[in-house]
mmCIF file of the N, C-alpha and C atoms, coordinates in Angstrom:
data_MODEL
# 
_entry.id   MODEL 
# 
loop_
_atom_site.group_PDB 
_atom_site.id 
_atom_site.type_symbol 
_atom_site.label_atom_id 
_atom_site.label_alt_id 
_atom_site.label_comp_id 
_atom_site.label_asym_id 
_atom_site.label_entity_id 
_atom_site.label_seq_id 
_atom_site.pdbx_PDB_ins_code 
_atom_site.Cartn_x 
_atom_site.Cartn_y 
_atom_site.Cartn_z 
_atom_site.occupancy 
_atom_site.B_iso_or_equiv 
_atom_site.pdbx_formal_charge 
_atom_site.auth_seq_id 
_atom_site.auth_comp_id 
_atom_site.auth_asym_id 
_atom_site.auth_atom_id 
_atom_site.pdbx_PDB_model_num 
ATOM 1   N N  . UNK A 1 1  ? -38.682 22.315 146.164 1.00 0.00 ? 1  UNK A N  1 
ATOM 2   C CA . UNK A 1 1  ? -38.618 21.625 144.886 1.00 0.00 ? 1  UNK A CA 1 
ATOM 3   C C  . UNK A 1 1  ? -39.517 22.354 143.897 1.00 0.00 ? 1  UNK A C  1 
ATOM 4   N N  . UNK A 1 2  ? -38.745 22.226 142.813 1.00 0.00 ? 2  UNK A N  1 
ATOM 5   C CA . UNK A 1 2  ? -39.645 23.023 141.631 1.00 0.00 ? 2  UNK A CA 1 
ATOM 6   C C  . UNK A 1 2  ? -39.970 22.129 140.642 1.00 0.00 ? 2  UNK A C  1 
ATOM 7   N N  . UNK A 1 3  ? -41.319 22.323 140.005 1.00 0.00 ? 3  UNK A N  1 
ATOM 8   C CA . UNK A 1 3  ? -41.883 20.772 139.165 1.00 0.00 ? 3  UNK A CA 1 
ATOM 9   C C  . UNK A 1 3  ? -42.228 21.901 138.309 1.00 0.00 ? 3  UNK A C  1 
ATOM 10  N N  . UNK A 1 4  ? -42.310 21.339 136.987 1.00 0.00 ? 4  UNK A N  1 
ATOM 11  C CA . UNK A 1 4  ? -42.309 21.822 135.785 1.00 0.00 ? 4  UNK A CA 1 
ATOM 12  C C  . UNK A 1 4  ? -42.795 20.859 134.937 1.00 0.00 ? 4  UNK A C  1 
ATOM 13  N N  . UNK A 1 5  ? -43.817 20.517 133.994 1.00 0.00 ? 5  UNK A N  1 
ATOM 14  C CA . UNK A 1 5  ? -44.590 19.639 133.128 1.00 0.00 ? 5  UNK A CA 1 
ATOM 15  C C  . UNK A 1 5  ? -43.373 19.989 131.439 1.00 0.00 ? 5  UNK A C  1 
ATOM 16  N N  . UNK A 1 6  ? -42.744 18.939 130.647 1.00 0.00 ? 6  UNK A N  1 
ATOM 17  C CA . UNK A 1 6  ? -41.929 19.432 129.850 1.00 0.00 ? 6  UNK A CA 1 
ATOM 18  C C  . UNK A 1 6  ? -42.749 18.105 128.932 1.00 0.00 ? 6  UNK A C  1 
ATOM 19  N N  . UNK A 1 7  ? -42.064 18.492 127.409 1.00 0.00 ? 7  UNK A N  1 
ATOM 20  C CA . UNK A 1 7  ? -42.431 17.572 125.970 1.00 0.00 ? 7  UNK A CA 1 
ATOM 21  C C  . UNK A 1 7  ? -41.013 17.471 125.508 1.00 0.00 ? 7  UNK A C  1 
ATOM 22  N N  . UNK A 1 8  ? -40.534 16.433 125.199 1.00 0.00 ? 8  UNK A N  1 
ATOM 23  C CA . UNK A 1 8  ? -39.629 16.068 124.580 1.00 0.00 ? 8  UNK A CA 1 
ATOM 24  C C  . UNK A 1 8  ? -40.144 14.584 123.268 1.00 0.00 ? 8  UNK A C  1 
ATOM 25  N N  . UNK A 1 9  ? -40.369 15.301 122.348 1.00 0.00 ? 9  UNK A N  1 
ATOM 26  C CA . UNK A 1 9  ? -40.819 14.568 121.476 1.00 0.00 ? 9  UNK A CA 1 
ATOM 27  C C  . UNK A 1 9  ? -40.040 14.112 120.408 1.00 0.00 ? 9  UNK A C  1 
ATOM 28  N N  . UNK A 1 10 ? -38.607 14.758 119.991 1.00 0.00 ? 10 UNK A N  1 
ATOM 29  C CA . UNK A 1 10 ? -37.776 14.487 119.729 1.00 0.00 ? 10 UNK A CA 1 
ATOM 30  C C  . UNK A 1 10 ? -36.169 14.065 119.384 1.00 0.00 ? 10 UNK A C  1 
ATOM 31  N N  . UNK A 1 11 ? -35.324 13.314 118.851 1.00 0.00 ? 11 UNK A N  1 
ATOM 32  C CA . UNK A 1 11 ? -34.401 13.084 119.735 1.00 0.00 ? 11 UNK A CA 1 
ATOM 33  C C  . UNK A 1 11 ? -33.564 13.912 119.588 1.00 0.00 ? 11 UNK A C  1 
ATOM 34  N N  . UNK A 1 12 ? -33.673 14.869 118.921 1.00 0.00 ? 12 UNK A N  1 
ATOM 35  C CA . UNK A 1 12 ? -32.870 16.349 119.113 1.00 0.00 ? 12 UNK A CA 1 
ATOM 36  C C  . UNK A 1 12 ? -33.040 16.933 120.118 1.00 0.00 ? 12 UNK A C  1 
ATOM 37  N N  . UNK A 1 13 ? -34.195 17.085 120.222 1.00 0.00 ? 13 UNK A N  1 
ATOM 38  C CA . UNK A 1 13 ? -34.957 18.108 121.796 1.00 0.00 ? 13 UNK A CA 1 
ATOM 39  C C  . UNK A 1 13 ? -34.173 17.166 122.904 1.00 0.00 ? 13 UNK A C  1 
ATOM 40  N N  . UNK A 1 14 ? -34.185 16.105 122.886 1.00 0.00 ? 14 UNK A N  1 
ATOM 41  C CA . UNK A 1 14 ? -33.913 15.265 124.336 1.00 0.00 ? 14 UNK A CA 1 
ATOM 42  C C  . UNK A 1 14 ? -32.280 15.826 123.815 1.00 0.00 ? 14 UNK A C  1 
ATOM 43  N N  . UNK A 1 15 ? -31.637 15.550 122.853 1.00 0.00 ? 15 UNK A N  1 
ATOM 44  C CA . UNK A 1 15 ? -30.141 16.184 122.831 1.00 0.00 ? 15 UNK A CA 1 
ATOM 45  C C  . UNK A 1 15 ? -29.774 17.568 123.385 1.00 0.00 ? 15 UNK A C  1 
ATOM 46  N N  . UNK A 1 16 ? -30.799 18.664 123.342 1.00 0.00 ? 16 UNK A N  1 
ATOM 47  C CA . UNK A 1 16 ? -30.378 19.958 123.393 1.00 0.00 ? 16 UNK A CA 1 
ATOM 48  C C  . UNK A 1 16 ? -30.918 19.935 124.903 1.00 0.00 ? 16 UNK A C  1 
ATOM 49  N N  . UNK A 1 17 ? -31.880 19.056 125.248 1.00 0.00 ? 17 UNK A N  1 
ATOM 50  C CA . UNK A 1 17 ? -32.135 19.151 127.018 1.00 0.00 ? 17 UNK A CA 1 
ATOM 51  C C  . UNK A 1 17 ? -31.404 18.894 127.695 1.00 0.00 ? 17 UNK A C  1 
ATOM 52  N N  . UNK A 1 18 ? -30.616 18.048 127.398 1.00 0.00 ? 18 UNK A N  1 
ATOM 53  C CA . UNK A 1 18 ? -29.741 17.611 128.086 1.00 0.00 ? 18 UNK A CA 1 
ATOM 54  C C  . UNK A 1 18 ? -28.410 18.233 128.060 1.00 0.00 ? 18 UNK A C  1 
ATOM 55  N N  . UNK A 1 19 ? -27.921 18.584 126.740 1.00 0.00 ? 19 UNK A N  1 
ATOM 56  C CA . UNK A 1 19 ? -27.079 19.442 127.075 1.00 0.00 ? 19 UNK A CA 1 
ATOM 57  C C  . UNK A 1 19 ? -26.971 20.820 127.908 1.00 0.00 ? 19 UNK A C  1 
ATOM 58  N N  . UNK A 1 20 ? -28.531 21.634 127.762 1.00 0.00 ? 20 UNK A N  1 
ATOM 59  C CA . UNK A 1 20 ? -28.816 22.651 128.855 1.00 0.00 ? 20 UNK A CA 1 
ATOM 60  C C  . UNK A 1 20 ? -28.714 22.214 130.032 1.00 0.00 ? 20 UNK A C  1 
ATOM 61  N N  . UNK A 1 21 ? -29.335 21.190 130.577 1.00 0.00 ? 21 UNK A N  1 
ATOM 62  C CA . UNK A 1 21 ? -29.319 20.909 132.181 1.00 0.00 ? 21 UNK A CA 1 
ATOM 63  C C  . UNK A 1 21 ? -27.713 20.393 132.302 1.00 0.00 ? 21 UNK A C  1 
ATOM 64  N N  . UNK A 1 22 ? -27.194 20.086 131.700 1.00 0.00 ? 22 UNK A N  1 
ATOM 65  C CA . UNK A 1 22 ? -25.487 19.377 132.484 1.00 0.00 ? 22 UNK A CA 1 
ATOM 66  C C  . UNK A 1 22 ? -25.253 21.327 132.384 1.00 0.00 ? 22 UNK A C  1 
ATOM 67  N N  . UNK A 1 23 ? -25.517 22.042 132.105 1.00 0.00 ? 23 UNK A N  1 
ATOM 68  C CA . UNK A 1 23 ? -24.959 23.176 132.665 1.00 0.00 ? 23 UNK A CA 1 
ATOM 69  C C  . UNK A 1 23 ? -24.756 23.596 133.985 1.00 0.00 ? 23 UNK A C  1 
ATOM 70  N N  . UNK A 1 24 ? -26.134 22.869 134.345 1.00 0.00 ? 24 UNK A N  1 
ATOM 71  C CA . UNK A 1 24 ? -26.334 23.321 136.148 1.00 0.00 ? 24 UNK A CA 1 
ATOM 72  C C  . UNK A 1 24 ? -25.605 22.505 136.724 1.00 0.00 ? 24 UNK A C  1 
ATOM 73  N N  . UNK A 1 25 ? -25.291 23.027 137.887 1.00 0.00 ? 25 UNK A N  1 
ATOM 74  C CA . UNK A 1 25 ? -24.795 21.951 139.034 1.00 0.00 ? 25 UNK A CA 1 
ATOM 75  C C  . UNK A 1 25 ? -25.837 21.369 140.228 1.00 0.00 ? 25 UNK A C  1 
ATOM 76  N N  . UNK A 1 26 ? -26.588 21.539 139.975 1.00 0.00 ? 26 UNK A N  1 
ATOM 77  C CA . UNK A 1 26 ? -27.702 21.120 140.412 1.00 0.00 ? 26 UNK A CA 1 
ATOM 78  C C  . UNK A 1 26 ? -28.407 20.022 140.131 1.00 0.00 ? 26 UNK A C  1 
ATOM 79  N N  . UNK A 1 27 ? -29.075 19.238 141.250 1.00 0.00 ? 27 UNK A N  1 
ATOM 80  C CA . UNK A 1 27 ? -30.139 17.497 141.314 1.00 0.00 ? 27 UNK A CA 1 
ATOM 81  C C  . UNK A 1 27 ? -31.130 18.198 140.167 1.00 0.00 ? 27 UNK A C  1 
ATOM 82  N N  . UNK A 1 28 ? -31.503 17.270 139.044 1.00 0.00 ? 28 UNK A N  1 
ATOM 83  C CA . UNK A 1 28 ? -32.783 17.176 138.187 1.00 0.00 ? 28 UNK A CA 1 
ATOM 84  C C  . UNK A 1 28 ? -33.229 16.170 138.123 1.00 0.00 ? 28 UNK A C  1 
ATOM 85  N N  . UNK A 1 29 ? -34.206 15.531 138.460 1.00 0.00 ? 29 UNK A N  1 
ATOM 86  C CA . UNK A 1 29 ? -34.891 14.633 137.685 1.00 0.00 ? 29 UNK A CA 1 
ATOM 87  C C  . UNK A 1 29 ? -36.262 14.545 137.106 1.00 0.00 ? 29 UNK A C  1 
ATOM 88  N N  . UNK A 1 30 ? -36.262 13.712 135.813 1.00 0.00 ? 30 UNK A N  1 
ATOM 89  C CA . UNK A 1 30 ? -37.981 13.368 135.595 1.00 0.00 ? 30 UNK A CA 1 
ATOM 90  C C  . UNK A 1 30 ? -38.346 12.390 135.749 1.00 0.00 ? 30 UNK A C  1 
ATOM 91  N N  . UNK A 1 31 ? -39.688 12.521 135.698 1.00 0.00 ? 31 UNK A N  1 
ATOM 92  C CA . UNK A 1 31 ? -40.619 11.376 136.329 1.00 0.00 ? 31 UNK A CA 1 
ATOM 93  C C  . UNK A 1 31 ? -41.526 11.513 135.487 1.00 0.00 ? 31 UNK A C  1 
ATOM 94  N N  . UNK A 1 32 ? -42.409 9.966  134.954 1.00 0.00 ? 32 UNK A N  1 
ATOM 95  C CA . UNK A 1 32 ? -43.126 9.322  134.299 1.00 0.00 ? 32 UNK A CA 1 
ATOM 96  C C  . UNK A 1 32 ? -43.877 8.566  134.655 1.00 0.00 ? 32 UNK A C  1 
ATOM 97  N N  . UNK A 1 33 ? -44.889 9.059  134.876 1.00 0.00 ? 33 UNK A N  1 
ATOM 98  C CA . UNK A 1 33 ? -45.421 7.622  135.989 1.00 0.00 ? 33 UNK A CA 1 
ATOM 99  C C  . UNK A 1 33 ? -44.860 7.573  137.440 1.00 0.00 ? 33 UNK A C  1 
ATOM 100 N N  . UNK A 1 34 ? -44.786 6.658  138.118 1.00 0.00 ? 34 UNK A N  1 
ATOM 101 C CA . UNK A 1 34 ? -43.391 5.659  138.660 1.00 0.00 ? 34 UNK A CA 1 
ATOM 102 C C  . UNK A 1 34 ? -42.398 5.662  138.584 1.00 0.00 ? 34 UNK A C  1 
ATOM 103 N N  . UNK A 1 35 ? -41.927 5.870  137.112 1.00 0.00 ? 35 UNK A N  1 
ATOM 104 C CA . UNK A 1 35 ? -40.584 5.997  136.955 1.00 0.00 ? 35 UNK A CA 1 
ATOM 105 C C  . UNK A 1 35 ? -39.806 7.135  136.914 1.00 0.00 ? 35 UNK A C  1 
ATOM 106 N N  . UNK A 1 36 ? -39.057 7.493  137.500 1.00 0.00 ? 36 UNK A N  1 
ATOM 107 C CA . UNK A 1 36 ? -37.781 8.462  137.869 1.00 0.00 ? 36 UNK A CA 1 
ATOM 108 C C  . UNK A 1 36 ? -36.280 8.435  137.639 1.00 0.00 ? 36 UNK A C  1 
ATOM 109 N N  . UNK A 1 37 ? -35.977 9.344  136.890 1.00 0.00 ? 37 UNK A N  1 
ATOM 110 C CA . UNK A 1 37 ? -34.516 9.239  135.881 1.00 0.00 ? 37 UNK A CA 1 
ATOM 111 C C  . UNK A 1 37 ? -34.423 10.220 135.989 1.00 0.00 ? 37 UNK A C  1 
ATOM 112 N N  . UNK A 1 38 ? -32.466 10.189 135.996 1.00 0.00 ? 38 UNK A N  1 
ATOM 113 C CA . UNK A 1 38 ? -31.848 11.536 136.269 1.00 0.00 ? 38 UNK A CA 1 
ATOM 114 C C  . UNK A 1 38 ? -32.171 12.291 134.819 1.00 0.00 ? 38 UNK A C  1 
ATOM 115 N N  . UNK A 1 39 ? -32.147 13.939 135.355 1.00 0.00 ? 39 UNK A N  1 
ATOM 116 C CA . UNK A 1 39 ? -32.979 14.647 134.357 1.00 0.00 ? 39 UNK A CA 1 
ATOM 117 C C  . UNK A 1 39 ? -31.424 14.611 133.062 1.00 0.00 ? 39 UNK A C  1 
ATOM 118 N N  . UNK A 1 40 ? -30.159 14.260 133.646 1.00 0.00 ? 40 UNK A N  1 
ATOM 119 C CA . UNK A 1 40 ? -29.140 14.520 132.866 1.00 0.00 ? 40 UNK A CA 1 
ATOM 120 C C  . UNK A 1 40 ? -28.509 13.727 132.219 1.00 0.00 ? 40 UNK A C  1 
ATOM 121 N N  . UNK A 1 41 ? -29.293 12.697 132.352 1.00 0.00 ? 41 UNK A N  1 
ATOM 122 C CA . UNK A 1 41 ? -28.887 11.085 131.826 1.00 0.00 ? 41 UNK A CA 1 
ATOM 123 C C  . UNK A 1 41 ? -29.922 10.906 130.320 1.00 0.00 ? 41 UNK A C  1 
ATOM 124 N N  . UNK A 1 42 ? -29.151 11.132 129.469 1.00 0.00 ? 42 UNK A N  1 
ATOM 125 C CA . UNK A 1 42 ? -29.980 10.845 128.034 1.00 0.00 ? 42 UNK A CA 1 
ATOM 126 C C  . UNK A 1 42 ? -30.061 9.611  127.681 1.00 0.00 ? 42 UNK A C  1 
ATOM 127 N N  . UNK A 1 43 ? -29.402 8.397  128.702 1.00 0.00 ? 43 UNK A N  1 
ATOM 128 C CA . UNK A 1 43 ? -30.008 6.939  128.407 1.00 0.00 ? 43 UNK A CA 1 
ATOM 129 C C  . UNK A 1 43 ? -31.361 6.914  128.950 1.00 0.00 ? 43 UNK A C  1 
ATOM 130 N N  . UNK A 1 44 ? -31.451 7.595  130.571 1.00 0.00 ? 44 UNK A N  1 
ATOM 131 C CA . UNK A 1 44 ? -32.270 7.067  131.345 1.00 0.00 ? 44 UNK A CA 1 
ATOM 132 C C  . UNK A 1 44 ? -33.637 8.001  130.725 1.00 0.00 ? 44 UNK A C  1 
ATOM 133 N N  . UNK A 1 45 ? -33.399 9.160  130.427 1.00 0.00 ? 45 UNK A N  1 
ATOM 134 C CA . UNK A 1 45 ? -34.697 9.809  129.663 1.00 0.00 ? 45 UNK A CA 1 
ATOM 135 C C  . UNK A 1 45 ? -35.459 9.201  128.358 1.00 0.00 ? 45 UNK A C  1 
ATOM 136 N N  . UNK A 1 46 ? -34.425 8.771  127.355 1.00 0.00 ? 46 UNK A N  1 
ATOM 137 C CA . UNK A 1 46 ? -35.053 7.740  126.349 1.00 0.00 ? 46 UNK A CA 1 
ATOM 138 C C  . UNK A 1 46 ? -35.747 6.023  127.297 1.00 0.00 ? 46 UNK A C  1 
ATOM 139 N N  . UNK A 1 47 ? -35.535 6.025  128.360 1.00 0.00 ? 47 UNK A N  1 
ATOM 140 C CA . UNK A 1 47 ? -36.262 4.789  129.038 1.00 0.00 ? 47 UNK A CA 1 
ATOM 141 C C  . UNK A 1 47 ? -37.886 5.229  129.245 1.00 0.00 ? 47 UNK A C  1 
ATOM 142 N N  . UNK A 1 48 ? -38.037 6.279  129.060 1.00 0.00 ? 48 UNK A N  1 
ATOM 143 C CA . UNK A 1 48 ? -39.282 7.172  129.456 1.00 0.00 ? 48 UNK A CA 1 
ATOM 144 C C  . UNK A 1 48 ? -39.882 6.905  128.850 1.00 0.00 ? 48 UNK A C  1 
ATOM 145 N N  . UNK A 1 49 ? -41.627 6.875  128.857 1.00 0.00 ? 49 UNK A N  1 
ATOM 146 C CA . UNK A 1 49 ? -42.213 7.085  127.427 1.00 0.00 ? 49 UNK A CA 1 
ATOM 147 C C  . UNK A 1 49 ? -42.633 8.516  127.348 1.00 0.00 ? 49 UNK A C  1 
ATOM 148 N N  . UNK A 1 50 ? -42.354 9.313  126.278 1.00 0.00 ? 50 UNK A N  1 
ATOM 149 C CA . UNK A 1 50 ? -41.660 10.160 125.514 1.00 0.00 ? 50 UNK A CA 1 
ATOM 150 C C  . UNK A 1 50 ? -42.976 10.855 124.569 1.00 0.00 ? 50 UNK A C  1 
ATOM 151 N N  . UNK A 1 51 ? -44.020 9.977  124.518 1.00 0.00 ? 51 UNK A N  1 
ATOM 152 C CA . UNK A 1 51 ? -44.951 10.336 123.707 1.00 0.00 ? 51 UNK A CA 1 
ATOM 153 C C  . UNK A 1 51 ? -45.795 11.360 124.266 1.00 0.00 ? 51 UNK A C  1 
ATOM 154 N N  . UNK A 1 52 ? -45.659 11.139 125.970 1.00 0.00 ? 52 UNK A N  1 
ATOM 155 C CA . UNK A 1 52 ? -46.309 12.180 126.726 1.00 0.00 ? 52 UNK A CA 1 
ATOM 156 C C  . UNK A 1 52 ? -45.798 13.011 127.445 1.00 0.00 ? 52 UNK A C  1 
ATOM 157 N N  . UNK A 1 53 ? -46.465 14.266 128.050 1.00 0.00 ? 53 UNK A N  1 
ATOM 158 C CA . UNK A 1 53 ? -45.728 14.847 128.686 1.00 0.00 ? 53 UNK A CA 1 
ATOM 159 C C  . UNK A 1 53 ? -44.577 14.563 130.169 1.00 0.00 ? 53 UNK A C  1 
ATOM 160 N N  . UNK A 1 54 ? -43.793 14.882 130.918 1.00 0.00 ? 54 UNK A N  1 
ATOM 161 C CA . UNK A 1 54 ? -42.835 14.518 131.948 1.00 0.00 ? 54 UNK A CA 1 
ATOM 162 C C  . UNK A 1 54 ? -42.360 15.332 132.846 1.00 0.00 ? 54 UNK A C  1 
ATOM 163 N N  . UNK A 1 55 ? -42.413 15.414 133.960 1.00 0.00 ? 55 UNK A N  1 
ATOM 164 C CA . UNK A 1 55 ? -42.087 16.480 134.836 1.00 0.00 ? 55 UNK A CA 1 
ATOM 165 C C  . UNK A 1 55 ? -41.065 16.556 135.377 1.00 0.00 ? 55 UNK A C  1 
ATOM 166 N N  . UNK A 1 56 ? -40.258 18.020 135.080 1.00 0.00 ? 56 UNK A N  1 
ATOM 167 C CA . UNK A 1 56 ? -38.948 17.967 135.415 1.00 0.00 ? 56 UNK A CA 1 
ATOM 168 C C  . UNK A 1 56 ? -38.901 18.427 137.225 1.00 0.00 ? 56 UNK A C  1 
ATOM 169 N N  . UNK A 1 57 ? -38.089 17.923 137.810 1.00 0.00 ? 57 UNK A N  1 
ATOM 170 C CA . UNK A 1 57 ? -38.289 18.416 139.320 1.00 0.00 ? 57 UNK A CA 1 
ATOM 171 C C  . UNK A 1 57 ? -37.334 18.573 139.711 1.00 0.00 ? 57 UNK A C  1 
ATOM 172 N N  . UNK A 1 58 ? -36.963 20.107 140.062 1.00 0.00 ? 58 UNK A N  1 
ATOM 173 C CA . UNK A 1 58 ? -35.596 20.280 140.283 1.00 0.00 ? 58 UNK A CA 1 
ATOM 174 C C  . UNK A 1 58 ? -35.304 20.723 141.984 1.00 0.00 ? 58 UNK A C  1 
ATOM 175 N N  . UNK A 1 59 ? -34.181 20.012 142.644 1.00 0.00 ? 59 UNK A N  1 
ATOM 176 C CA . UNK A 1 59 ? -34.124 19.915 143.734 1.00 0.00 ? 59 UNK A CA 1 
ATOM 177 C C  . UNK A 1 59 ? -33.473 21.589 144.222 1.00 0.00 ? 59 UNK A C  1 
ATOM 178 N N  . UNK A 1 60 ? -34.274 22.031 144.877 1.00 0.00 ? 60 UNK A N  1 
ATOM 179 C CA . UNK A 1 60 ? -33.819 23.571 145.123 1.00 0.00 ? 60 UNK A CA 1 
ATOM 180 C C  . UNK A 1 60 ? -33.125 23.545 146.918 1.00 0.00 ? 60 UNK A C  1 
ATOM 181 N N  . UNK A 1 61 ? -32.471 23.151 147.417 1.00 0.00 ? 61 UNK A N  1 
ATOM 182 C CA . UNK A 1 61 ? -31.821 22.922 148.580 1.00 0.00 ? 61 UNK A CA 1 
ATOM 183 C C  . UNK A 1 61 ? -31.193 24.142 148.959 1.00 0.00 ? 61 UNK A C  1 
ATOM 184 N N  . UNK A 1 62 ? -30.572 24.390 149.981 1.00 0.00 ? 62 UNK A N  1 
ATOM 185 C CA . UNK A 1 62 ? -30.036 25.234 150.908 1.00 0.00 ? 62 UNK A CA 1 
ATOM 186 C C  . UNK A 1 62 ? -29.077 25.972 149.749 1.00 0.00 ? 62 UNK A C  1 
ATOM 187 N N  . UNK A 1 63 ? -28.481 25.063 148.696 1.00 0.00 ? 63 UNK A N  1 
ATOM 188 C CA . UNK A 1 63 ? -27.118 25.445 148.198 1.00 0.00 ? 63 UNK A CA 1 
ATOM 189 C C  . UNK A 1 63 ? -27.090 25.873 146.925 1.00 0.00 ? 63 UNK A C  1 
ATOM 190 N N  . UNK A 1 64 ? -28.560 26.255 146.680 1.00 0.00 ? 64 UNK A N  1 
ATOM 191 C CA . UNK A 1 64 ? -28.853 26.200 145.008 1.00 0.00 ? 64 UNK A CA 1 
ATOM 192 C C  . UNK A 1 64 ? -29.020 27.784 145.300 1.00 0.00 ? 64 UNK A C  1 
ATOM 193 N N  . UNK A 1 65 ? -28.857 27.939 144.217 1.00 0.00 ? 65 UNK A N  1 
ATOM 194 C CA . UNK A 1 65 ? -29.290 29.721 143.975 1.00 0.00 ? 65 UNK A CA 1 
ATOM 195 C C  . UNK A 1 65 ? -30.426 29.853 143.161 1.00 0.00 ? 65 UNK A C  1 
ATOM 196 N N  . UNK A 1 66 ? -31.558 30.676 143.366 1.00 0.00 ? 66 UNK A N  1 
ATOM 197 C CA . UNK A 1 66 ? -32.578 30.477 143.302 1.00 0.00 ? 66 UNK A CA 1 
ATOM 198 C C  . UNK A 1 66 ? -32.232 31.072 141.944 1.00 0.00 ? 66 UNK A C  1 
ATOM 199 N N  . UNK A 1 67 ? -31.267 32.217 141.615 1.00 0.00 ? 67 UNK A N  1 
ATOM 200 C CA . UNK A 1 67 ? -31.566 32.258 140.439 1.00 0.00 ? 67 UNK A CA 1 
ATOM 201 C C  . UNK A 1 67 ? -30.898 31.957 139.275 1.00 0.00 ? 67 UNK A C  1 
ATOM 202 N N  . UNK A 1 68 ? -30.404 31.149 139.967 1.00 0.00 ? 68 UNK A N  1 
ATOM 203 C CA . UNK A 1 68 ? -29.867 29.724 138.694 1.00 0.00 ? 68 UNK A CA 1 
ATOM 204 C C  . UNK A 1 68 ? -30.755 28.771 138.227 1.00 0.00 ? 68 UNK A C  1 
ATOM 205 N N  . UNK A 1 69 ? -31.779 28.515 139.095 1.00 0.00 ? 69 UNK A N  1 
ATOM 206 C CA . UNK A 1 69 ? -33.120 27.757 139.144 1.00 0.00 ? 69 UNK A CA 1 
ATOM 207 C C  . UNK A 1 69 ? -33.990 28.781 138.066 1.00 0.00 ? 69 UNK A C  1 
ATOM 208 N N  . UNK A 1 70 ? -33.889 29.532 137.999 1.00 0.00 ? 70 UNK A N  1 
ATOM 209 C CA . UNK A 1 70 ? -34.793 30.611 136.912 1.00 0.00 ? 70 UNK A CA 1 
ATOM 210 C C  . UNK A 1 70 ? -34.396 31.018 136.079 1.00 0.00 ? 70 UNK A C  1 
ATOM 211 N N  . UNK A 1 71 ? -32.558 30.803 135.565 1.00 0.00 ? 71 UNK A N  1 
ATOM 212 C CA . UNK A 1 71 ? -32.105 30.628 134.605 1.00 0.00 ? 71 UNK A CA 1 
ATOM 213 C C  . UNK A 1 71 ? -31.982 29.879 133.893 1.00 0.00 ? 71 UNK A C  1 
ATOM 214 N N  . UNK A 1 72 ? -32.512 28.569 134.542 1.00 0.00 ? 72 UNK A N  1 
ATOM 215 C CA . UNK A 1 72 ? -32.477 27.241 133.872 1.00 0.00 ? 72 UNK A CA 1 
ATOM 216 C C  . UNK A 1 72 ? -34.109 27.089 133.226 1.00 0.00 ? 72 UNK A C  1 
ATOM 217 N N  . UNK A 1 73 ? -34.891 27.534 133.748 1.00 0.00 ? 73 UNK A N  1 
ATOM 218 C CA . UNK A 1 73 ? -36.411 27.331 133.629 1.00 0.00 ? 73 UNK A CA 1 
ATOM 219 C C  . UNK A 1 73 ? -36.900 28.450 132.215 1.00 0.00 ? 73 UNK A C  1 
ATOM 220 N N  . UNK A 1 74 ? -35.504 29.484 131.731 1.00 0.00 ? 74 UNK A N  1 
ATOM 221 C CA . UNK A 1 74 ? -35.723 30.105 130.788 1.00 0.00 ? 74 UNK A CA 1 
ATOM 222 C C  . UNK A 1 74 ? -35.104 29.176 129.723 1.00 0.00 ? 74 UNK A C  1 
ATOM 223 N N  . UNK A 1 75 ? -33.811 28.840 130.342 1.00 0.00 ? 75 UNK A N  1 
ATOM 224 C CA . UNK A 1 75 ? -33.295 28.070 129.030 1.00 0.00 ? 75 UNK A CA 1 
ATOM 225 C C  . UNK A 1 75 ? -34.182 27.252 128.625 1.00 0.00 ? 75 UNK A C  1 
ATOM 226 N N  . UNK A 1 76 ? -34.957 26.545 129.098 1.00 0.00 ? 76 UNK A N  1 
ATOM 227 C CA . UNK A 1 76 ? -35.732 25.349 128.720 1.00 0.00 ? 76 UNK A CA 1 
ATOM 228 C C  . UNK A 1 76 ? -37.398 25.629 128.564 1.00 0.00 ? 76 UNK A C  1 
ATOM 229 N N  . UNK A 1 77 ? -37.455 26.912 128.083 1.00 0.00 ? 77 UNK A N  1 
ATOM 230 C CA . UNK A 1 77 ? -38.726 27.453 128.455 1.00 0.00 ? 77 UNK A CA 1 
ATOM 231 C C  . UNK A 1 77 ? -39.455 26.428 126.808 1.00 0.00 ? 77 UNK A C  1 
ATOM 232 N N  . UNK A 1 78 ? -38.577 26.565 125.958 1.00 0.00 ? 78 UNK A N  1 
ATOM 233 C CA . UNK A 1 78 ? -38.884 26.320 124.933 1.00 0.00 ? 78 UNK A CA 1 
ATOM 234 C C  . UNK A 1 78 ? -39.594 24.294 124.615 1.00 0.00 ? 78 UNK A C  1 
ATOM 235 N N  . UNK A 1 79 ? -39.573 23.946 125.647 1.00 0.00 ? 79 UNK A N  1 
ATOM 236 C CA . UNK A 1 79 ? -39.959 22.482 126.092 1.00 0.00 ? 79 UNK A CA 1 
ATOM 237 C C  . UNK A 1 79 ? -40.884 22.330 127.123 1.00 0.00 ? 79 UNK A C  1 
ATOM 238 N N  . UNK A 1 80 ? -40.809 23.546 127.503 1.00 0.00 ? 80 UNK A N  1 
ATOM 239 C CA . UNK A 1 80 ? -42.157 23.581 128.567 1.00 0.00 ? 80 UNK A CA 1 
ATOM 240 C C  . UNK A 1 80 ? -43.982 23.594 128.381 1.00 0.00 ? 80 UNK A C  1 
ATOM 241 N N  . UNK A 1 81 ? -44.507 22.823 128.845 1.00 0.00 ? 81 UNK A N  1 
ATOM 242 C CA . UNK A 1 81 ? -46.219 22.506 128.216 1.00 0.00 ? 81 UNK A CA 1 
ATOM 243 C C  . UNK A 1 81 ? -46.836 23.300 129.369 1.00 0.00 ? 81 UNK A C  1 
# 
């Protein structure tokens, strides 16, 4: 698993995150606390609080290609803290 600390402070940014990650075919989620929402669900990410930072954790399994996992971590470099 790969964890990554991200800012999404606005609701554009949460628009353009989300549209990058439905690229992958790959498990994402963030976590807030306790709480854990799919990283590709732009209801369940606005459930977040948003004011702080959130860690994206992406499930790297037998079937993932590692460097799809590092193509994704560029696309989104720009949200990364």
């Amino acid at each position: 698993m790969r964890k990554v600390e991200i800012k999404l402070s606005l609701a554009e940014n949460v628009k353009t995150f989300v549209n990058t990650v439905n690229k992958y075919d790959f498990d994402m989620d963030l976590r807030a606390g306790r709480h854990v929402v799919d990283a590709k669900s732009i209801l369940g990410i606005f459930s977040l609080d948003l004011s702080r930072p959130i860690t994206l954790e992406v499930t790297d399994g037998d079937r993932v290609d590692q460097a799809m996992v590092d193509a994704l971590m560029e696309e989104i470099k720009p949200f990364i803290v």
